[in-house]
MIVEX-588543 format. One line per 10 residues: for each residue z, y, x negated of C-alpha. Coordinates in Angstrom, 2 decimals, decimal comma. Each point is the difference from the previous one (the first is absolute). Layout:
! MIVEX-588543
Z Y X  ...
//
This chain:
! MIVEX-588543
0,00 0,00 0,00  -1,20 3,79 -1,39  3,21 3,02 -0,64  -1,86 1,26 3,04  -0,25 -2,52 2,49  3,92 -0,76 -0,94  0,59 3,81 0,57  -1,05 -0,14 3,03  1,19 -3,38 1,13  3,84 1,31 -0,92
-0,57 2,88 2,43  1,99 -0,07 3,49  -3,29 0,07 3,03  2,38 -0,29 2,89  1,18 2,81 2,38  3,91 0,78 -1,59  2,29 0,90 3,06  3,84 0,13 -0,29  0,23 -1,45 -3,43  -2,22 -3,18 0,60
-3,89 -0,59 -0,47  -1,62 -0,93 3,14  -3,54 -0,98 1,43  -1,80 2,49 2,37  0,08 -1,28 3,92  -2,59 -2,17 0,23  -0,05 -1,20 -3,61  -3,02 3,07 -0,33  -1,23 1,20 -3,57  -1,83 2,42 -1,58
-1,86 -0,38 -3,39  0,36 2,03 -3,22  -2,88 0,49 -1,55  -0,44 0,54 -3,99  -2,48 3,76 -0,20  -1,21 -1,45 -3,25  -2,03 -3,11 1,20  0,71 0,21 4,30  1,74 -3,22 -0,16  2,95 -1,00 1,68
3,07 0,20 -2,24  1,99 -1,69 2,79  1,22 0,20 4,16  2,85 1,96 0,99  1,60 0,61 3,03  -1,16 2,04 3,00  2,26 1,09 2,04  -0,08 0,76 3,66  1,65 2,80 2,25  2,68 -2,83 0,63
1,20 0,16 -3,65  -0,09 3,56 -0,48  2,62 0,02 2,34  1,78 -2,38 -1,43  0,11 1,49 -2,85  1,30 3,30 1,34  2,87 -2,00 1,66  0,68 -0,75 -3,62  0,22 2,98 -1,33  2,03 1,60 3,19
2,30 -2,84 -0,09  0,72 0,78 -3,75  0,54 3,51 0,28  3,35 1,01 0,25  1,53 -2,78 -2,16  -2,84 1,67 -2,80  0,87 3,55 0,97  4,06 -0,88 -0,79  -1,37 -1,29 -3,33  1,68 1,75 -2,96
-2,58 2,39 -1,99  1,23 -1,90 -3,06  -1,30 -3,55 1,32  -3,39 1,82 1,35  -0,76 1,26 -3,16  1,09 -2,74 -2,01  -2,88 -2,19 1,84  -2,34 2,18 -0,58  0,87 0,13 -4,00  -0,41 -3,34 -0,04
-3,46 0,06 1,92  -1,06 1,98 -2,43  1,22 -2,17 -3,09  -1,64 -3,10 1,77  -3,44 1,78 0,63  0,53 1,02 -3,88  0,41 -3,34 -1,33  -3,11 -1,26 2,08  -2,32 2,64 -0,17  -2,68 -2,57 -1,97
0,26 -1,84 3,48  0,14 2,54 2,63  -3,13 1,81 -1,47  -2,44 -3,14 -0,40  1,10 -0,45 3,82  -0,79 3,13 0,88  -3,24 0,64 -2,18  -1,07 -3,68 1,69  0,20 1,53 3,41  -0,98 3,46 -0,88
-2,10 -0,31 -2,69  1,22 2,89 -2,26  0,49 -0,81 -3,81  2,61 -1,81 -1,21  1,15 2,41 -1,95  0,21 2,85 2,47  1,77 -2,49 2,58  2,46 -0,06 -2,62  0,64 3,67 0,08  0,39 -0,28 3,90
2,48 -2,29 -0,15  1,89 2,18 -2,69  -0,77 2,85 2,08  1,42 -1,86 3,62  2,89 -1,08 -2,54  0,88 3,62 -0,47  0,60 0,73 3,65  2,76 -2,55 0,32  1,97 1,16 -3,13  -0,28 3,81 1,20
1,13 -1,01 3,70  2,54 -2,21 -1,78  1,49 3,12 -1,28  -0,47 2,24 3,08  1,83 -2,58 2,04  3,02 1,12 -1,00  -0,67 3,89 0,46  -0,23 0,44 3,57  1,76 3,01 0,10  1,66 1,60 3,35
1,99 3,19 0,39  3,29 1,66 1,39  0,47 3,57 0,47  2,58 2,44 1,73  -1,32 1,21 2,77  -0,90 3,61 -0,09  2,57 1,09 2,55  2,52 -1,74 -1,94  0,83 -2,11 3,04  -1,58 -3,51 -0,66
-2,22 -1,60 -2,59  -3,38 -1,71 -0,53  -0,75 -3,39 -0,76  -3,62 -1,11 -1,28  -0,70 -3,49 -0,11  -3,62 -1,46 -1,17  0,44 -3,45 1,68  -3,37 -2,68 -0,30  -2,79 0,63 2,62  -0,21 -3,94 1,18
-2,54 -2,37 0,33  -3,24 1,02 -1,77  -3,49 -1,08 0,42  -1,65 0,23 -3,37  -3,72 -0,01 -0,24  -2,08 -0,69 -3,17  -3,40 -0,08 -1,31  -1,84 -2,21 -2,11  -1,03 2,13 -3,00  3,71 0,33 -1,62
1,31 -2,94 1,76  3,40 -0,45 -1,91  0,19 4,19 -0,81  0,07 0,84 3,23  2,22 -2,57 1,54  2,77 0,76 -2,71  -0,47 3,74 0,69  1,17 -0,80 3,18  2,29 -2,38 0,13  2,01 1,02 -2,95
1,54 3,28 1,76  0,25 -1,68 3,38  2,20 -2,87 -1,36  1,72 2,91 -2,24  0,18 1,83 3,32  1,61 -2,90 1,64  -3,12 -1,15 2,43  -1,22 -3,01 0,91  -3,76 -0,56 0,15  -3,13 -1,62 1,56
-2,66 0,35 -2,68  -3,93 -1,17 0,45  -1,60 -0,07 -2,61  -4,33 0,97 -0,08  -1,64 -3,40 0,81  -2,17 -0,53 -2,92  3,05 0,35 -2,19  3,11 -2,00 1,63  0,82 -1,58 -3,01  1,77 2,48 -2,20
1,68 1,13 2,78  1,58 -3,30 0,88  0,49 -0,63 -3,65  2,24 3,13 -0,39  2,21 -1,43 2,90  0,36 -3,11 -1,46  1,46 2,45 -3,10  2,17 1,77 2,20  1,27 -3,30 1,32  0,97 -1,00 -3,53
1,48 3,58 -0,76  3,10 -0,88 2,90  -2,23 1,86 2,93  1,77 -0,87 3,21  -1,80 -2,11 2,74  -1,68 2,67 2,93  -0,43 2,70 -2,28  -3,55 -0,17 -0,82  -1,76 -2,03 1,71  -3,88 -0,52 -0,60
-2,99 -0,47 2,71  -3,63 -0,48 -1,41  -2,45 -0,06 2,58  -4,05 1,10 0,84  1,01 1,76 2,75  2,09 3,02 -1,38  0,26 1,54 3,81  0,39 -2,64 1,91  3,18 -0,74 -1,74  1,07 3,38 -1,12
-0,76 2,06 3,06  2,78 -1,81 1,92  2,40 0,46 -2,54  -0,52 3,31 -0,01  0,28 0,61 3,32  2,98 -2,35 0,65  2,29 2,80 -0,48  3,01 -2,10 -2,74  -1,72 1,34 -2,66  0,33 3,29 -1,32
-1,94 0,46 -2,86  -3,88 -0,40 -0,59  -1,18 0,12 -3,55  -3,98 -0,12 -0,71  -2,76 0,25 -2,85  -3,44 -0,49 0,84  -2,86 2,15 1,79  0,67 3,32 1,86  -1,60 -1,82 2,90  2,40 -2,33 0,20
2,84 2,05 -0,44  -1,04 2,44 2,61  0,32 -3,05 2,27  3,07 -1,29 -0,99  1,96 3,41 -0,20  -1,38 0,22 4,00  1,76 -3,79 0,29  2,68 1,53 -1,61  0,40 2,88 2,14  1,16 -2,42 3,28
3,28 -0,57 -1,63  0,32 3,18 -1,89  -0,13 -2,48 -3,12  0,72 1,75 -4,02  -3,36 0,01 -1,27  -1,26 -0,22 -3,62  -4,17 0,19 -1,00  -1,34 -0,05 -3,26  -3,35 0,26 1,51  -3,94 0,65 -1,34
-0,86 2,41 -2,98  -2,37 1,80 -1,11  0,79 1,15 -3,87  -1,72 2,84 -1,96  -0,29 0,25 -3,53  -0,46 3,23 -1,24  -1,07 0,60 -3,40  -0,10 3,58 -1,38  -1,79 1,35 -2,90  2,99 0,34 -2,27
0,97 -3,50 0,86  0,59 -2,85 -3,34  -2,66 -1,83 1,27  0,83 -2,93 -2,00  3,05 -0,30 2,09  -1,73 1,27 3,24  -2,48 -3,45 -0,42  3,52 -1,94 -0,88  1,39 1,63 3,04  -3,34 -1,38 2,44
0,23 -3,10 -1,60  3,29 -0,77 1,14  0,05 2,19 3,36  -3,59 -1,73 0,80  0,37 -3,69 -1,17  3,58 -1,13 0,61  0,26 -2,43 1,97  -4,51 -0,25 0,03  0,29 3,24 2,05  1,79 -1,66 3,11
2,64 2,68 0,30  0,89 2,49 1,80  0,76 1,88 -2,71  -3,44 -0,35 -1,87  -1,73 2,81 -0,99  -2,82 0,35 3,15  -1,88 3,23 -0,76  -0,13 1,14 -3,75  -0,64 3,95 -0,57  -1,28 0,80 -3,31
-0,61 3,87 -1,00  -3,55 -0,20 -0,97  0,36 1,86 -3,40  1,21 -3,35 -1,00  -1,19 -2,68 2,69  -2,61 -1,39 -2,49  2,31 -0,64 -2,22  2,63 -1,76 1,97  -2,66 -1,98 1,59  -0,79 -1,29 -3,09
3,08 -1,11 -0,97  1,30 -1,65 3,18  -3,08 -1,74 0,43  0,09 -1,60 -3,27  3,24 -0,84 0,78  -0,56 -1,41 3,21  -3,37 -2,12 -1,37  2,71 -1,33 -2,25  1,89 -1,94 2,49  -0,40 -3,84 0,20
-0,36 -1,10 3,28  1,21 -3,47 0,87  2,87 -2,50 1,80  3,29 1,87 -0,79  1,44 -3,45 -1,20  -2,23 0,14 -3,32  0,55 1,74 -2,96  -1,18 3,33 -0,94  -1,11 0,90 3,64  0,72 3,46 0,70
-1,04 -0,06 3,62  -0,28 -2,94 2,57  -1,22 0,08 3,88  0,26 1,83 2,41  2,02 -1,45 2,94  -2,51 -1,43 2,27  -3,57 0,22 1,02  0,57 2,64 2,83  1,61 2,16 -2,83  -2,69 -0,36 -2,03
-2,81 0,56 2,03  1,91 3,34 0,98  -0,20 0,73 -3,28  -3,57 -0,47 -0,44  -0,68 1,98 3,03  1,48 3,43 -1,11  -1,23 -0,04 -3,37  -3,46 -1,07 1,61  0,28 3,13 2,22  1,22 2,28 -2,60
-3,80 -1,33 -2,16  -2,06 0,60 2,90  1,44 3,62 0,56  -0,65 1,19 -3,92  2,82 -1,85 -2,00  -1,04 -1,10 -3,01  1,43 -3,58 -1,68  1,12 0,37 -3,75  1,67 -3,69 0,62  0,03 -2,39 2,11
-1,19 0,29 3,40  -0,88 -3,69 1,13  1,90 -2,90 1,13  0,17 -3,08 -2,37  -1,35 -3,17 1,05  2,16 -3,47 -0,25  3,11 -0,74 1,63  2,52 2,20 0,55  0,31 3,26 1,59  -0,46 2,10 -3,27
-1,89 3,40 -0,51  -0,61 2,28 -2,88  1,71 2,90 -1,64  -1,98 2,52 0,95  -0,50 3,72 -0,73  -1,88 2,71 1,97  -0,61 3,00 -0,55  -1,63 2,86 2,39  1,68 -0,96 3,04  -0,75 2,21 2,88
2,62 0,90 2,23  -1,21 -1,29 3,02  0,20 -3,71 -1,89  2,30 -2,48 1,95  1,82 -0,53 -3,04  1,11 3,63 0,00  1,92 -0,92 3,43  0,78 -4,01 -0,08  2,26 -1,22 -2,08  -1,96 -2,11 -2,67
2,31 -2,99 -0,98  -2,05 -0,93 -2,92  -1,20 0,40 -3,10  -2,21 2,90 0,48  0,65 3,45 -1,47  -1,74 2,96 1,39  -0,67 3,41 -1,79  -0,78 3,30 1,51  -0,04 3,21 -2,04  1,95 3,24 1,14
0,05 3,59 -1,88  3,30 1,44 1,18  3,75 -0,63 0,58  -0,24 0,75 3,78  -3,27 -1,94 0,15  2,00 -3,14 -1,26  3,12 0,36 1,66  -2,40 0,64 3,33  -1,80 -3,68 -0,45  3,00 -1,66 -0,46
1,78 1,42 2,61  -2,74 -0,46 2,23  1,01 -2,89 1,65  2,45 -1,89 2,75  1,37 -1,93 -2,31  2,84 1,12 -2,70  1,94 -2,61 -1,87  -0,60 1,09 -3,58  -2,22 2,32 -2,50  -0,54 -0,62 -3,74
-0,19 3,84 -1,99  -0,84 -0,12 -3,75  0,02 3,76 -1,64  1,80 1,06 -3,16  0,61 3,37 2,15  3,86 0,10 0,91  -0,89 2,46 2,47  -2,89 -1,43 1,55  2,07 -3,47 0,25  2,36 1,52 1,59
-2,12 2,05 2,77  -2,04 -2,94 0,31  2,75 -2,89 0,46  1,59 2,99 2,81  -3,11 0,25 2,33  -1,33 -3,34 -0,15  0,65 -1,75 3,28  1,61 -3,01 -1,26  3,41 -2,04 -0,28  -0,51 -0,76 -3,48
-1,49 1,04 -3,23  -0,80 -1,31 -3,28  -0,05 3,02 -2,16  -2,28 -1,33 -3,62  0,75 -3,30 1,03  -1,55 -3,02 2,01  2,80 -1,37 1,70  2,49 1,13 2,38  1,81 -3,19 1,20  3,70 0,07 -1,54
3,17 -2,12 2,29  2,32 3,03 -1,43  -2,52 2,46 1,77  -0,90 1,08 3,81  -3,50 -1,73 1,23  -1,41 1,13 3,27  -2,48 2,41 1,56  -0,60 2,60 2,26  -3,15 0,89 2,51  -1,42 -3,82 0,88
1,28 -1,41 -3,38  3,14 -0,59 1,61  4,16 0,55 1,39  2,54 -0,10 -2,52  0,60 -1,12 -3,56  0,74 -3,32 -1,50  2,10 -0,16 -3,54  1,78 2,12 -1,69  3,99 1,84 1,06  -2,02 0,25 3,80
-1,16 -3,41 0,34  2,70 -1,03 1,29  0,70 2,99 2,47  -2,69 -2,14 2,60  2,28 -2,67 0,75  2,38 1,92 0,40  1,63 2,20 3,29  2,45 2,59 -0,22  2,89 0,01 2,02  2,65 2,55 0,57
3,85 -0,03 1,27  1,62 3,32 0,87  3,63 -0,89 -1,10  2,70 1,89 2,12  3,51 0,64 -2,44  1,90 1,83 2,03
//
């Protein structure tokens, strides 16, 4: 038997509910496909409306024994999560690079990366803070209590499937929640993996409780509306989290949405452009362009757009395209064929309106759903790629000529989850950074994502932040006792 085949083999594909691993009704499944060849990597369960809600029965049931949990215990669960996800990175990222097809070696830094959030929450678990004040008459005093939300209905997509799971769940078990998590369906298995971990790490039974399924609203939707819980978490598409904040709305549930993006890149003339190409590179091609935090719409001032060009496309020509499980592949498939062929369609329209290809530009044949680094350059704005998030490998260039020119493109859109700024101006980063229209900014740098730091965005891109001193504020609710002394 291969390293991969007994990877995958050790992985949990049962529903978990209330501390035990469990078939879906009617003994259904769902396959997991491998992006890298579009075979079957193996059958996992697929669950029903039936076991949603019996997985929310687990996590209500749990709730107040979880809430009267010391902070000590919380955190000391998560601290070992994170030691255990440590020690077995080598087989938590061939899992996940198996069923998402990213390199090895950058499923490896996703797994350090998810690590992180459970050692910060760790931490934070034991800072929930209240207050106590005389009241200002004199006559009484305040109480503030930050007590856990409840029940929460996590959501996750398939692109960072352990990332974005951990960002979650760390600062809701910190928080003292309980959880019903579903995972995206073409990548169950980290997911179920991780709560395996979290078993192992002293995790009580009920508190996170897993449901993969094909039919994300036909089980969610009811658990939404049910009313017990009181706490919706979701990453994915704006359209979807349009709908699900309207769910939501029924039972007045918290929300969270780390929802679509649409990232500029501005480069100015005064830029280091060595570092500006460094910058794309990594705001472009982490994760093969399947985030929402990729760079979407590059702006170049044309006194030095030749010249960048140059540069990234060399850079991007460079790349070796290939299954994420070999060596020296620096980027593997996209997700699935429907992904791919989106792909091909914008950068198809963007060709037939005046772009030009330095790169790239056609989809390679074989198995697998892979497609090309690819640069263009003389984008017009009326380009679907200047409005649809890419989620690919394909960087787009479009010259401007003045600081209000740029900060107009990049602004000029519904989305605003983060902008990338590279100038060696002070001043100009710092008017720049305040009238962009975004949640986040990488100022000379590539990457934004940090556990110690707020993530979120405003406009379409999203409702509150995850990470950081606030990331645990959303499962959270204040509550406040006047005190009489007299």
């Amino acid at each position: 038997m291969s390293r991969e085949q007994e990877v995958v083999e050790a992985c949990p594909t049962e529903l978990f509910i209330a501390g035990k691993w469990r078939p879906a009704e009617g003994g259904k499944t769902l396959a997991v496909e491998d992006p890298a060849t579009g075979t079957t990597l193996c059958q996992v369960s697929d669950a029903s409306p039936a076991d949603g809600l019996a997985a929310l029965d687990a996590a209500v049931t749990a709730q107040a024994e979880w809430a009267a949990t010391a902070p000590r215990e919380r955190g000391e669960i998560l601290r070992r999560t994170y030691e255990l996800m440590t020690e077995r990175v080598d087989e938590l990222a061939l899992l996940m690079t198996l069923e998402m097809g990213k390199p090895v070696a950058e499923s490896k830094g996703e797994i350090a990366y998810a690590a992180e959030f459970f050692r910060w929450f760790a931490e934070e678990a034991v800072r929930i803070e209240g207050g106590y004040q005389v009241a200002p008459n004199g006559k009484g005093r305040l109480l503030v209590m930050r007590q856990p939300v409840g029940p929460c209905l996590l959501i996750t997509p398939w692109n960072f499937p352990a990332a974005m799971g951990a960002r979650k769940i760390g600062p809701a078990v910190a928080a003292g929640c309980t959880m019903v998590i579903k995972p995206a369906s073409q990548t169950p298995l980290s997911m179920l993996k991780l709560a395996e971990l979290m078993t192992e790490a002293g995790l009580p039974p009920g508190v996170l409780n897993v449901v993969t399924t094909h039919d994300a609203g036909g089980v969610m939707e009811p658990l939404i509306r049910d009313g017990r819980a009181r706490k919706l978490s979701f990453t994915g598409s704006t359209g979807i989290g349009v709908k699900l904040i309207e769910q939501a709305a029924e039972k007045v549930l918290k929300t969270s949405m780390e929802l679509g993006g649409n990232a500029p890149f501005l480069v100015f003339e005064d830029a280091d452009l060595d570092k500006a190409v460094d910058g794309a590179m990594l705001a472009k091609m982490r994760n093969g362009g399947e985030a929402c935090t990729a760079a979407n719409r590059i702006y170049v001032h044309s006194s030095v757009l030749d010249e960048f060009a140059t540069k990234l496309t060399a850079r991007m020509a460079g790349l070796t395209v290939g299954r994420g499980t070999e060596d020296g592949v620096d980027l593997g498939p996209l997700i699935d064929a429907r992904q791919r062929d989106k792909v091909k369609d914008l950068v198809d329209d963007a060709i037939e309106q005046g772009a030009e290809v330095l790169t790239g530009g056609t989809v390679a044949e074989g198995k697998g759903y892979f497609y090309p680094p690819t640069v263009l350059t003389g984008v017009p704005k009326s380009a679907r790629l200047q409005k649809e998030e890419i989620f690919g490998p394909v960087a787009p260039l479009t010259a401007f000529e003045t600081e209000d020119e740029a900060v107009a493109m990049a602004n000029d859109t519904d989305f605003g989850l983060v902008s990338y700024l590279f100038t060696n101006d002070i001043g100009r980063a710092l008017r720049v950074s305040e009238r962009l229209e975004t949640g986040m900014i990488g100022l000379n740098q590539g990457i934004v994502s940090n556990p110690a730091a707020p993530f979120g965005g405003v406009k379409q891109s999203g409702l509150g932040r995850e990470g950081g001193t606030v990331g645990i504020d959303e499962y959270l609710e204040i509550k406040y006792v006047a005190v009489a002394v007299d």
